[in-house]
C-alpha positions, 0 to 999 in steps of 0.5 A: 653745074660750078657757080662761083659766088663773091659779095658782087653776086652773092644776093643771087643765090641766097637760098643755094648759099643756105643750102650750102652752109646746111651741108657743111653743118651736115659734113663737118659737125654731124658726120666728122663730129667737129661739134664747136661748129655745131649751130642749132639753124643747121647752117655751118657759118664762121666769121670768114664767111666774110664779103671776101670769101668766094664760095664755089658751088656745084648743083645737080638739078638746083640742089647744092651737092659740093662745095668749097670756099676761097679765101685770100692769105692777105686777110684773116684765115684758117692758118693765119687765126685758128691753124698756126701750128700747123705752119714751121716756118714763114706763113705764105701770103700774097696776091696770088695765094688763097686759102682752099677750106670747107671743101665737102660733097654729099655722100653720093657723089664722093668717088669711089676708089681712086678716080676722083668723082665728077664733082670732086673733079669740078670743083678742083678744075674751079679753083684752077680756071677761077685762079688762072683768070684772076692771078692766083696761081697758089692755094694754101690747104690744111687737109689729110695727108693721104690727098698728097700723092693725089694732088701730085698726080693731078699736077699741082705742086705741093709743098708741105709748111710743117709737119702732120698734126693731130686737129679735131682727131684728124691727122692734118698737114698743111701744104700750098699747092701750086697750080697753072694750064698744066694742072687744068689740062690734067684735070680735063684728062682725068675727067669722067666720061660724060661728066657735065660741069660749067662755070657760072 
């Protein structure tokens, strides 16, 4: 099940969050090796972490399995404070234009080939459902550039702001990927049988 959590429920799921922030310490720091984010709780926190940031969370039997997390281009984030380099030209802000970051998925539920995994594809569709009912149509995300022709196949728009650059040893580029009815409908279309995802 997706739970997307903001400041206004966030007293909620104190111990989901907790499990959350433990499992980007465990994909971040542990498995890619990004070792300035190490903390010795074994909880990844930064300060944007902040009461704007919405993290969106997706649990198997109460368990944290996925996550990501939302941040608005009006505030401080990652291009605008840490990644600058990564953007040529005018930094994209807006309203409707949030940052996609932290986005990682337990082991065992990460696809295995080119089908995206179930929970892969619940948090995608989060994000586009999410963005649809609040007026933000663009995501600004600094990932691998092998997730481009995957982006376009599942119909967002993607538009590269520079050029690919070595970050914490990881080729990484970053794009804004644009997003509307099209983009969820072809995300219900690549959906797994059997799949089980709500919003909460």
């Amino acid at each position: 099940m997706l739970h997307v959590v903001t400041s206004r429920n966030a007293d909620e799921y104190q111990a989901e969050l907790d499990q959350a922030f433990r499992l980007r310490h465990k994909v971040f720091v542990e498995e890619k090796g990004w070792t300035d984010l190490w903390r010795e709780d074994g909880r990844e926190v930064d300060r944007f972490d902040d009461r704007r940031a919405v993290h969106m969370l997706f649990t198997e039997q109460d368990r944290v399995v996925g996550y990501q997390r939302l941040l608005p281009s009006t505030r401080p984030h990652l291009l605008s404070d840490i990644l600058q380099e990564l953007c040529e030209g005018t930094r994209p802000v807006g309203e409707n234009i949030w940052e996609w970051s932290r986005y990682c998925v337990e082991p065992q539920y990460r696809e295995r080939g080119r089908m995206l995994s179930p929970v892969a594809n619940a948090l995608l569709s989060g994000i586009v459902e999410w963005g649809l009912g609040s007026g933000v149509d663009t995501i600004i995300i600094e990932m691998n550039p092998l997730w481009l022709l995957r982006l376009v196949q599942l119909h967002f728009k993607v538009t590269p702001l520079g050029l690919p650059k070595m970050i914490a040893g990881e080729e990484t580029v970053a794009v804004t990927a644009c997003f509307d009815e099209r983009t969820l409908q072809r995300l219900r279309e690549t959906r797994s049988p059997g799949s089980n995802r709500s919003a909460s």
